[in-house]
C-alpha positions as CSV (number, residue, x, y, z in Angstrom):
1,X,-32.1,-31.1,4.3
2,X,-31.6,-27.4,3.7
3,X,-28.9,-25.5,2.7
4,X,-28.2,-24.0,6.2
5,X,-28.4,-27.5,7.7
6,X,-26.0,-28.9,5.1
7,X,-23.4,-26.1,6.4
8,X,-23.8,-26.4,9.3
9,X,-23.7,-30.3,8.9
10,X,-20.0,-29.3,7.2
11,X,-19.2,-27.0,9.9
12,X,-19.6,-30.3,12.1
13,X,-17.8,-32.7,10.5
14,X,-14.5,-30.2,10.2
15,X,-14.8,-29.9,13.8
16,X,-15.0,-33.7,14.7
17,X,-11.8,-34.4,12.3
18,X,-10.1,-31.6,13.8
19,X,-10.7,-32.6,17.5
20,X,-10.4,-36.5,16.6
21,X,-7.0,-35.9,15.4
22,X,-6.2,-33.5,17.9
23,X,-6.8,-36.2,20.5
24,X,-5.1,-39.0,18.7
25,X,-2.1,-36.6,18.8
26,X,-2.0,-36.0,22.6
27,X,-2.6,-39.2,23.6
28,X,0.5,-40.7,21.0
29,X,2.6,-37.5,22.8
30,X,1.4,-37.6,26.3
31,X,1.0,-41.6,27.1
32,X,2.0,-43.5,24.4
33,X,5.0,-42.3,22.7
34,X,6.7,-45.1,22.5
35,X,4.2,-47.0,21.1
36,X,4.1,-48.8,17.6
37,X,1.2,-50.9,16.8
38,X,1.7,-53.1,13.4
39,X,-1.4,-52.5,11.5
40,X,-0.2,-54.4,8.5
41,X,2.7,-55.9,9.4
42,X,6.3,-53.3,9.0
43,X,4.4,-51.6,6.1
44,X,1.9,-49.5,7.7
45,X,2.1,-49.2,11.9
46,X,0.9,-46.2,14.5
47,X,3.8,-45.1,15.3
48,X,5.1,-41.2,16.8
49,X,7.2,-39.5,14.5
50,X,8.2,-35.6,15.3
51,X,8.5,-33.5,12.3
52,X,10.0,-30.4,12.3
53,X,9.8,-29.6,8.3
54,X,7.3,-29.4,6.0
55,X,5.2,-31.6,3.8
56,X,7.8,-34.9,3.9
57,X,9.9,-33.8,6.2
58,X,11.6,-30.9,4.2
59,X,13.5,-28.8,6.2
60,X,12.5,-25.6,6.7
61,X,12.5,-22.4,9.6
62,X,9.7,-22.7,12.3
63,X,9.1,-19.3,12.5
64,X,8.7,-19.2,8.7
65,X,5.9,-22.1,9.0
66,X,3.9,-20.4,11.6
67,X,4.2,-17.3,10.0
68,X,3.4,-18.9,6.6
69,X,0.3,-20.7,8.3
70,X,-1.8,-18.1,9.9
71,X,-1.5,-16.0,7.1
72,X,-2.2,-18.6,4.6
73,X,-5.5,-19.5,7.1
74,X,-6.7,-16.0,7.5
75,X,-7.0,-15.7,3.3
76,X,-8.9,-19.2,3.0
77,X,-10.9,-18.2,5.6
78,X,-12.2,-15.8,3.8
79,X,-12.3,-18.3,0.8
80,X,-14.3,-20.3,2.8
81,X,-16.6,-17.9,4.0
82,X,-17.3,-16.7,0.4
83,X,-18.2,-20.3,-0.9
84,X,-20.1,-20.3,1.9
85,X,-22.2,-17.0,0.8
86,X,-22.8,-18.5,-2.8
87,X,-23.8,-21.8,-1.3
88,X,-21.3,-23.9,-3.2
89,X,-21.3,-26.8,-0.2
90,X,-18.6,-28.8,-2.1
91,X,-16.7,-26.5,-2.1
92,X,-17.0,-24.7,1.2
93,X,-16.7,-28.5,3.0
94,X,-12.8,-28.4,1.1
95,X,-12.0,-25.2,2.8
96,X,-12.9,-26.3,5.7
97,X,-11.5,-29.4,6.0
98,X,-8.2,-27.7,4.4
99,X,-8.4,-25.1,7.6
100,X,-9.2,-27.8,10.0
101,X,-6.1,-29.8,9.3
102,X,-3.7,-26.9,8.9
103,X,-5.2,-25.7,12.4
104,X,-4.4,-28.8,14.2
105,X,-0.8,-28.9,12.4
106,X,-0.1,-25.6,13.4
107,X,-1.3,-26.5,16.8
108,X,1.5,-29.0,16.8
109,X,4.0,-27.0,16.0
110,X,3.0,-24.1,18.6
111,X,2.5,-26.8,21.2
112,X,5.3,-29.0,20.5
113,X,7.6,-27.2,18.3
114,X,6.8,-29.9,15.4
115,X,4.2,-31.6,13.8
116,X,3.1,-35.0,15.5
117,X,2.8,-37.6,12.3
118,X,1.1,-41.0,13.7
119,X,0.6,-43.1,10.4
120,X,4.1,-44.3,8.9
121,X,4.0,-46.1,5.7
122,X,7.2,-48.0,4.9
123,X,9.0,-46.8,2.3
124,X,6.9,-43.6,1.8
125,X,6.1,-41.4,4.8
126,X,4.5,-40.5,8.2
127,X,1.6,-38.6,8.3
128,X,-1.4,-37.8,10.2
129,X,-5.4,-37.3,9.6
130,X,-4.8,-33.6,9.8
131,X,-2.4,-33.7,6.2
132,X,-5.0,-36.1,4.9
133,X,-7.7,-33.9,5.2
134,X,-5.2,-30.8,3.8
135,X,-4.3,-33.5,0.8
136,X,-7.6,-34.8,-0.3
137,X,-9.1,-31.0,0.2
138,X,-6.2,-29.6,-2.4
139,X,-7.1,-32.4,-4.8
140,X,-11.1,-31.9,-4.7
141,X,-10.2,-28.2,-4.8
142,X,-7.9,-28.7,-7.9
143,X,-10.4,-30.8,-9.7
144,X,-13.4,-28.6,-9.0
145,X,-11.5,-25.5,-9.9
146,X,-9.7,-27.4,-13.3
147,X,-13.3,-26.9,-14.9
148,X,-14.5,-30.6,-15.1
149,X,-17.0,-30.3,-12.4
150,X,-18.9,-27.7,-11.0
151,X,-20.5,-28.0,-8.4
């Protein structure tokens, strides 16, 4: 596979994440938002959760998020676009998948006025695909970057 195809390949899967959880996030709003399927027993369930704060529900401004968010997108797109040149896949597919999940939380909170979290772990949190992809993104990004792996 070339180099082109392999970005473009990455270009692809951010997309499909991005519109995946989009749609698991309308339909949870628009049709089933009362809902709460018991995936392993109380532990872990599908279940709606609006949150209006940050990462674990810290409080914090709107405004200041959105704000925060585009600005914060429009510098790693250019991050992204940069890994891209050098053809550092890796590392350009953690950009992306970092973009496409703060897009579709920030798409929340312009449509909704909060971000729609659909997996709740007892005892821990409620999230959604969008912050995994944001949180496995930061760690590959940390790791890469922390000089044990290029790549």
């Amino acid at each position: 596979m070339s180099a082109n195809s392999k970005k473009m390949s990455a270009i692809a899967v951010a997309c499909i994440f991005f519109l995946i959880d989009r749609l698991i996030k309308i339909i949870f709003v628009d049709y089933y938002n009362r809902l709460e399927i018991k995936l392993i027993g109380d532990y872990f369930k599908l279940k709606l959760t609006m949150n209006s704060g940050i990462a674990f529900g810290l409080p914090v401004n709107g405004l200041l998020i959105i704000g925060a968010t585009i600005i914060i997108s429009i510098v790693l797109l250019f991050v992204a676009v940069k890994a891209y040149q050098k053809e550092r896949l890796g590392i350009f597919t953690a950009w992306l998948m970092l973009l496409a999940g703060a897009f579709s939380n920030l798409a929340d909170r312009l449509n909704y006025g909060s971000v729609v979290d659909y997996f709740d772990i007892s005892y821990f949190s409620v999230f959604n695909l969008a912050d995994i992809a944001i949180t496995i993104s930061i760690a590959y990004l940390i790791i890469n970057f922390s000089g044990r792996k290029k790549r």
